[in-house]
C-alpha positions as CSV (number, residue, x, y, z in Angstrom):
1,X,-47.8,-202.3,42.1
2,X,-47.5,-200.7,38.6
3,X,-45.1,-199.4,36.1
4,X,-46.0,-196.5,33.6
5,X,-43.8,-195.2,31.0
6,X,-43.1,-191.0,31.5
7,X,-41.5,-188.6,29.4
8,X,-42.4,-190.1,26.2
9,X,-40.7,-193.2,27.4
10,X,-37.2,-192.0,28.4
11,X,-38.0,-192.7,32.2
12,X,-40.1,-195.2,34.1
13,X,-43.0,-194.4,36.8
14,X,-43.2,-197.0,39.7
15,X,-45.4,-197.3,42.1
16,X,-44.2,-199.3,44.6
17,X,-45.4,-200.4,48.5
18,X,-43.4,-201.7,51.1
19,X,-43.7,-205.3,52.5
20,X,-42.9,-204.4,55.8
21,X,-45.1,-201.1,56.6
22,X,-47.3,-201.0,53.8
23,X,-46.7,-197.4,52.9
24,X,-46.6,-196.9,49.1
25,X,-44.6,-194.6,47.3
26,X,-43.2,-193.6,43.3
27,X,-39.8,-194.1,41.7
28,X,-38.7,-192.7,38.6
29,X,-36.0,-194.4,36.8
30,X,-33.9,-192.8,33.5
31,X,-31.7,-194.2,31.9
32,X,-28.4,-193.2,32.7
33,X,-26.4,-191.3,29.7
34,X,-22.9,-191.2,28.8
35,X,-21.7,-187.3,28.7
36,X,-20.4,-186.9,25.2
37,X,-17.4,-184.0,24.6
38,X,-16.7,-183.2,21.5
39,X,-12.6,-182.8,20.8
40,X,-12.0,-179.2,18.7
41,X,-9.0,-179.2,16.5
42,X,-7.1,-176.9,18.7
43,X,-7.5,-179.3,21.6
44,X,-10.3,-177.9,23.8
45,X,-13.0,-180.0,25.0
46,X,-16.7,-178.9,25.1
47,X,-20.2,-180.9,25.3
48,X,-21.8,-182.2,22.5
49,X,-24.6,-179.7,21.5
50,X,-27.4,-181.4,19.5
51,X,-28.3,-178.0,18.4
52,X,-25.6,-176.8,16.9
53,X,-25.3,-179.4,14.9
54,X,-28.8,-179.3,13.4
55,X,-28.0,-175.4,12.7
56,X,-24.7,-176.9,11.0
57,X,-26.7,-179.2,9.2
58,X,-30.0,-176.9,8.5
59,X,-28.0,-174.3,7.1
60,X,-26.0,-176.8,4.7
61,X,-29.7,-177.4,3.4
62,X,-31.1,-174.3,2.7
63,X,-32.9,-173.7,-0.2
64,X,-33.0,-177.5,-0.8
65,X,-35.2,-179.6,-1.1
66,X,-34.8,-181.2,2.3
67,X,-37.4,-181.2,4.7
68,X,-36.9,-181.1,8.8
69,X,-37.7,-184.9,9.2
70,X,-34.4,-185.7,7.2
71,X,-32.5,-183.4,9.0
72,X,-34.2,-184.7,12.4
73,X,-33.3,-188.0,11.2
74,X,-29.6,-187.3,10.2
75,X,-28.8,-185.9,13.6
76,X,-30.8,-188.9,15.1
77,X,-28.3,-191.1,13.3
78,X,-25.3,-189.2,14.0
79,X,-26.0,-188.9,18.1
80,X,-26.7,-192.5,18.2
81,X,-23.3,-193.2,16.2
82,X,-21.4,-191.5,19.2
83,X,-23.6,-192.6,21.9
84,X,-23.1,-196.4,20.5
85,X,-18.6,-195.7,21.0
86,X,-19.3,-195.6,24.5
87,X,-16.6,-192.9,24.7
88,X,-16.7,-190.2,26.4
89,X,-14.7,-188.1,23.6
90,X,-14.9,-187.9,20.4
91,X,-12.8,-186.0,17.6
92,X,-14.9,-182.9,15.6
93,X,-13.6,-184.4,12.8
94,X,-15.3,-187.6,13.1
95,X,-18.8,-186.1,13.7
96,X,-18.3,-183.8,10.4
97,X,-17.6,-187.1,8.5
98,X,-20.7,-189.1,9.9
99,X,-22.6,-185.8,8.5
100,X,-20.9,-185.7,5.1
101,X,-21.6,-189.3,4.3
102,X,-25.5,-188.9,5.2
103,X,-25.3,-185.6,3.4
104,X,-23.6,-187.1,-0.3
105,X,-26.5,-189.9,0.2
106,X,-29.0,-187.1,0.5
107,X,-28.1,-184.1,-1.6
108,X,-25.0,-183.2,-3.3
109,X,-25.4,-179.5,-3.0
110,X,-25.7,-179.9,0.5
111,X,-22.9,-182.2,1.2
112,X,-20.3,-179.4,-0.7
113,X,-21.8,-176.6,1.5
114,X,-21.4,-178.6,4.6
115,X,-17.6,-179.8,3.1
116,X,-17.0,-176.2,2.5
117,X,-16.8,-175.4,6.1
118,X,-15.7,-178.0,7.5
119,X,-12.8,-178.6,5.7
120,X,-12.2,-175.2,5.6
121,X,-12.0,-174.4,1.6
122,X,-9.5,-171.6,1.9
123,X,-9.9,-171.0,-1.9
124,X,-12.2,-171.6,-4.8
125,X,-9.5,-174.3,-5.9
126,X,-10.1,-176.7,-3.1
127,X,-14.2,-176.0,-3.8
128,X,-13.3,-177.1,-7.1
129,X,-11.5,-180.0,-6.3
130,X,-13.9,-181.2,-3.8
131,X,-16.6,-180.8,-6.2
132,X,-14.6,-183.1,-8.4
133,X,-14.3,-185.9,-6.7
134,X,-17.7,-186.0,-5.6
135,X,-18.5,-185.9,-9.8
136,X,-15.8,-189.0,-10.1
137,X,-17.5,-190.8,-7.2
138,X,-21.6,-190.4,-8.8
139,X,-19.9,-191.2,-12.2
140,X,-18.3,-194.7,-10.9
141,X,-21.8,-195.3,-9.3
142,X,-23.4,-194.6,-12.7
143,X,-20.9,-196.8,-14.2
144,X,-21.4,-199.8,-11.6
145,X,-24.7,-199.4,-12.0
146,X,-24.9,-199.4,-15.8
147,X,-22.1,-202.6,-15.5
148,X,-24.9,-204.7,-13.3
149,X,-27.8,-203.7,-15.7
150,X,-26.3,-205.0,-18.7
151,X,-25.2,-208.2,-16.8
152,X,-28.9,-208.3,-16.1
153,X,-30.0,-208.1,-19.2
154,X,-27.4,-210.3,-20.8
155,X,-28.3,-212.8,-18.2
156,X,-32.3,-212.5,-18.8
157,X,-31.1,-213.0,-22.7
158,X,-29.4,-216.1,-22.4
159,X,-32.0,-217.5,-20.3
């Protein structure tokens, strides 16, 4: 008889009557979610916990210029990614990378806070060297960059 959207669209509210008596009545459908564990390093299992990882994230962003949307929208991202594996495990590891490849696209300073716990910096060295790399990476972007900009221009010059 009619069909509503409920919850802010996660479920579906029918109203329904049956041929034979005539008595009408509501159903509610949901979709149906795959439970997703998330696999410590030590080996224990536990649910995945949406928000833990915005603290994880929220605290990698403090004092930055990051507002809640991008956070929001980073977690967003990440959940679907493990949603998507239809699997109902998934290594720690693997959601701290999905995080610090959103984070290096967002903020830097962010991205080495959030490295610096989950890789477990047990020194300033390995800070050091993380910060590093991620130096080397912007500075062959740059360089990539700079490469296609003079083949513009060299190209705009001949023409």
């Amino acid at each position: 008889m009619d069909s509503r959207l409920n919850d802010g669209g996660s479920s579906v509210r029918r109203r329904r009557q049956c041929p034979a008596c005539g008595r009408r009545f509501t159903t509610y459908e949901r979709l149906g979610e795959v439970r997703v564990y998330v696999v410590k390093k030590d080996g224990r299992r536990e649910p995945f916990d949406r928000e833990k990882l915005i603290r994880g994230v929220t605290k990698a962003c403090e004092k930055r210029p990051i507002g809640r949307e991008e956070i929001g929208r980073i977690v967003d991202e990440v959940e679907q990614v493990l949603r998507d594996r239809l699997s109902e495990e998934v290594p720690s590891s693997r959601i701290g990378e999905l995080v610090m490849e959103r984070l290096r696209a967002l903020d830097e300073v962010a991205y080495v806070r959030f490295a610096s716990v989950y890789k477990d910096f047990r020194d300033a060295g390995s800070f050091v060297q993380e910060v590093e790399g991620l130096a080397q990476q912007s500075a062959g972007v740059e360089a990539e960059s700079e490469v296609g900009e003079t083949q513009l221009s060299q190209g705009e010059d001949a023409a």
